[in-house]
C-alpha positions as CSV (number, residue, x, y, z in Angstrom):
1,X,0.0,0.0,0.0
2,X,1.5,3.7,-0.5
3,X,2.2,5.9,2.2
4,X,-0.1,7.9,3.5
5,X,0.9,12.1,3.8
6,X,-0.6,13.8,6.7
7,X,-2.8,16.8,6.4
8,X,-1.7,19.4,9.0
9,X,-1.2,22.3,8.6
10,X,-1.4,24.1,11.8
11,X,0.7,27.4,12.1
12,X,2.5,28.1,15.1
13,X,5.7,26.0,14.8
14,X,8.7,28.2,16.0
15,X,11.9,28.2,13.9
16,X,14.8,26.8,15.9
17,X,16.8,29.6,14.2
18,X,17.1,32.7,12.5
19,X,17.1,31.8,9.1
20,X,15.5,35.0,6.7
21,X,11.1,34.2,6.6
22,X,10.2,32.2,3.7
23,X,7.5,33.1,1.3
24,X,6.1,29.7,1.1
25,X,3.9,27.7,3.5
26,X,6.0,25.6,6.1
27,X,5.1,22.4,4.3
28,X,6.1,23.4,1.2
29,X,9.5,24.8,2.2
30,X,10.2,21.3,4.0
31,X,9.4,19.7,0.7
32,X,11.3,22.4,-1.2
33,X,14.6,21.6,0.6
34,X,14.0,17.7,1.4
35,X,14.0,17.5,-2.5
36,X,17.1,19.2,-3.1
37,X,18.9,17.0,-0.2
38,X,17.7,13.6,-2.0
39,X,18.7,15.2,-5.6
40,X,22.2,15.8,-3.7
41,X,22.4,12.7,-1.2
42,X,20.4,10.3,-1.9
43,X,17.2,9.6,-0.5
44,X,18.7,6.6,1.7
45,X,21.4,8.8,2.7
46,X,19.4,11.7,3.5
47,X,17.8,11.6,7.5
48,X,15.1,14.1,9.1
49,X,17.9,15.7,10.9
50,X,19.3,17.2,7.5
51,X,15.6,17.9,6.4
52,X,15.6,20.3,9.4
53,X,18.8,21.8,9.9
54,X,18.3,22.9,5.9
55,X,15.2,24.2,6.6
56,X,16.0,25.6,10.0
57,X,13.1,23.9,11.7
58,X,13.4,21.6,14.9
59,X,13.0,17.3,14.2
60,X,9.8,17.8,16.2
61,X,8.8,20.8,13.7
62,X,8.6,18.8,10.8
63,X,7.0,15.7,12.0
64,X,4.4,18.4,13.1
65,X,4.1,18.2,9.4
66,X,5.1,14.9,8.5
67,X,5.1,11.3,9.5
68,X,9.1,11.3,8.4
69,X,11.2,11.0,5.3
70,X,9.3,8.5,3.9
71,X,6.2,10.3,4.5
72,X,8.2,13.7,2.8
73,X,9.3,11.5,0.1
74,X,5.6,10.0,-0.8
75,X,4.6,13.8,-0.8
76,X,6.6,14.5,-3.8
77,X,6.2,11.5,-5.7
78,X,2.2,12.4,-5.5
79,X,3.5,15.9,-7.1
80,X,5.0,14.2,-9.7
81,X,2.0,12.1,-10.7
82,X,-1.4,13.9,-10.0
83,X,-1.5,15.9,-13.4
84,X,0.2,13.2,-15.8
85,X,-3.9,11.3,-16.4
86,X,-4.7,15.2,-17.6
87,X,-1.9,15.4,-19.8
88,X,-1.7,11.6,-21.4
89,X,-6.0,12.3,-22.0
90,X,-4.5,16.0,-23.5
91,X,-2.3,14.3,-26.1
92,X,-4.7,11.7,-26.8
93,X,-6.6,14.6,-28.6
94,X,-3.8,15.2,-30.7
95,X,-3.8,14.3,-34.9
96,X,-1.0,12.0,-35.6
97,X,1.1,9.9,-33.7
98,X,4.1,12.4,-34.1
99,X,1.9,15.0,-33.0
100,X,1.1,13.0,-29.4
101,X,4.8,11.7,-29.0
102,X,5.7,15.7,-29.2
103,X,3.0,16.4,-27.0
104,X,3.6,14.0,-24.4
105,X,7.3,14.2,-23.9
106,X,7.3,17.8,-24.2
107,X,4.5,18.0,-21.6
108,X,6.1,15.8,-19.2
109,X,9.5,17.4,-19.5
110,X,7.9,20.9,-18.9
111,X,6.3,19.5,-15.9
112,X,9.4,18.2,-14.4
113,X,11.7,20.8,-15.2
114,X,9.7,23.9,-14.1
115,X,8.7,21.8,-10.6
116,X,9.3,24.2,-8.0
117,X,10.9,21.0,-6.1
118,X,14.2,19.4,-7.4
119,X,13.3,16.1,-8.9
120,X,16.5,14.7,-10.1
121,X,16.2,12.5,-7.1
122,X,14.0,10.0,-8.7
123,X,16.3,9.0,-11.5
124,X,18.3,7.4,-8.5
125,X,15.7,5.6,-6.5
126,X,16.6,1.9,-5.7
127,X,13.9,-0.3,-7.0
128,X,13.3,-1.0,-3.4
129,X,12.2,2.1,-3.0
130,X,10.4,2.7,-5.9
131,X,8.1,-0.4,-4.8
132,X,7.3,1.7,-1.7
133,X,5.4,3.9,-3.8
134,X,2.8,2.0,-5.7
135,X,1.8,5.0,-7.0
136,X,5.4,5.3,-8.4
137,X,5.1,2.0,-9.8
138,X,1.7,2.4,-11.3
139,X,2.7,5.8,-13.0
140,X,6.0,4.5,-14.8
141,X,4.2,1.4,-16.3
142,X,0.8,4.1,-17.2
143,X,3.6,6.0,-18.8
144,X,5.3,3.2,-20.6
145,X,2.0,1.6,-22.1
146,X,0.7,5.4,-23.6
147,X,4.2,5.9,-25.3
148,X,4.8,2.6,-27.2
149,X,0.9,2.6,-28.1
150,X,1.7,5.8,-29.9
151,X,4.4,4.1,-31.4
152,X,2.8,1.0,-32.5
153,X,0.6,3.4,-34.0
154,X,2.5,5.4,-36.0
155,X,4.6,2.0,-37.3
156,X,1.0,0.6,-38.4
157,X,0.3,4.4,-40.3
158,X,3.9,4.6,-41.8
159,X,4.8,7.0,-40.2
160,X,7.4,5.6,-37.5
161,X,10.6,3.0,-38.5
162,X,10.8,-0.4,-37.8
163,X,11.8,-0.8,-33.9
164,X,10.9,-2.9,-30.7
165,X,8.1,-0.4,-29.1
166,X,10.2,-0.8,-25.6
167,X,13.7,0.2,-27.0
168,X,11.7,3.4,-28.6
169,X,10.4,4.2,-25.3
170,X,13.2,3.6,-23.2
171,X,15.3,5.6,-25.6
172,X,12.2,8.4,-24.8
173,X,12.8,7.4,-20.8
174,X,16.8,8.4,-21.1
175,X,15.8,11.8,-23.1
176,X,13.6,12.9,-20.3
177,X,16.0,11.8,-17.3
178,X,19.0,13.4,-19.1
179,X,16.9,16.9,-19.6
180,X,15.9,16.3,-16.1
181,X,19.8,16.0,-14.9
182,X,20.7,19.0,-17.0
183,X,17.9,21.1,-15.2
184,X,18.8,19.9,-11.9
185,X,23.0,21.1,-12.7
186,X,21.4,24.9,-13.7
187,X,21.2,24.3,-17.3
188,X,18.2,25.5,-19.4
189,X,16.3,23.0,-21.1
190,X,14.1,23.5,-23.7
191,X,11.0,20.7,-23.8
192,X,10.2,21.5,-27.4
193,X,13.6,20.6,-28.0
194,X,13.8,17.6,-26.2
195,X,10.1,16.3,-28.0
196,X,11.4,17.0,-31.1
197,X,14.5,14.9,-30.6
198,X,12.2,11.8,-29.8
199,X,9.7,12.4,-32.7
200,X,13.2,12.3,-35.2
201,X,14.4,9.4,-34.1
202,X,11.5,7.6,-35.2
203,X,10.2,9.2,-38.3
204,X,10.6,7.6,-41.8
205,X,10.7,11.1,-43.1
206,X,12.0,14.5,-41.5
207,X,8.8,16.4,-39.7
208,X,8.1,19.9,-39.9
209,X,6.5,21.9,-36.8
């Protein structure tokens, strides 16, 4: 089963130092830095301690908040998810299967990039911890399925080469982690640019947009 994330959000929790106010809500600020430490760290390496010293809250502060790392960690794997179903329907709409693959891709990479949290951290979760999250789980294979149906598609219109559906897509997978690396090291990244790359590699002929 996933983990649960508590609701609280009571205000009143001192700051154990005087670190400048913050502009977002306490919750938010925990995830905000919890994200960068597992991006840096490691999510195994990373403890509630460093959570709090980054954030300058107490231990006892941020399980006002949440349950623990884990429960932090679930919190932002539910970020990454909950608008991916609007998205994938989104694409759906779209006219060809070059037209979807750019959409989807470009979409995704948008979302991940512009995420006021550092997500770079999920490219290095264990499997172990990846089965934690069901959610997780449920979401990579969601994602998998939509992009080799668009390729399968666009092989059976002509329109795509010749190529295992899961080599296509896991070519796809090492575009979106290596935009998501480059974002997370201060480098701009372009999503159009990265969706364009994907839709090339496949197509017979060159496509204009």
């Amino acid at each position: 089963m996933p983990r649960q994330t508590t609701n609280h959000r009571r205000p009143g929790r001192p700051r154990r130092n005087s670190h400048a106010p913050s502009a977002l809500e306490p919750r938010d600020e925990i995830l905000h830095h919890a994200s960068a430490i597992f991006s840096a760290k490691g999510v195994g390496a990373t403890t509630v301690t460093d959570i709090a010293n980054a954030v300058g809250l107490t231990q006892a502060a941020i399980y006002y908040h949440f349950a623990g790392r884990d429960d932090i960690l679930a919190a932002l794997i539910d970020y990454v998810i909950e608008e991916t179903d609007a998205f994938s329907a989104a694409a759906d709409q779209q006219a060809t299967p070059a037209e979807r693959l750019r959409f989807l891709i470009s979409r995704h990479v948008y979302r991940l990039t512009t995420s006021p949290y550092d997500l770079w951290f999920i490219a290095g979760l264990s499997e172990a911890e990846a089965r934690n999250h069901d959610g997780l789980v449920e979401h990579h294979k969601t994602w998998q399925q939509a992009l080799s149906a668009i390729v399968t598609d666009g092989q059976r219109q002509g329109h795509f080469i010749d190529i295992e559906p899961r080599l296509a897509v896991a070519s796809f997978s090492g575009l979106v982690y290596s935009a998501l690396q480059q974002h997370h090291v201060g480098t701009d990244v372009d999503p159009e640019v990265i969706a364009n790359l994907a839709v090339r590699s496949l197509s017979v002929e060159p496509v204009s947009h």
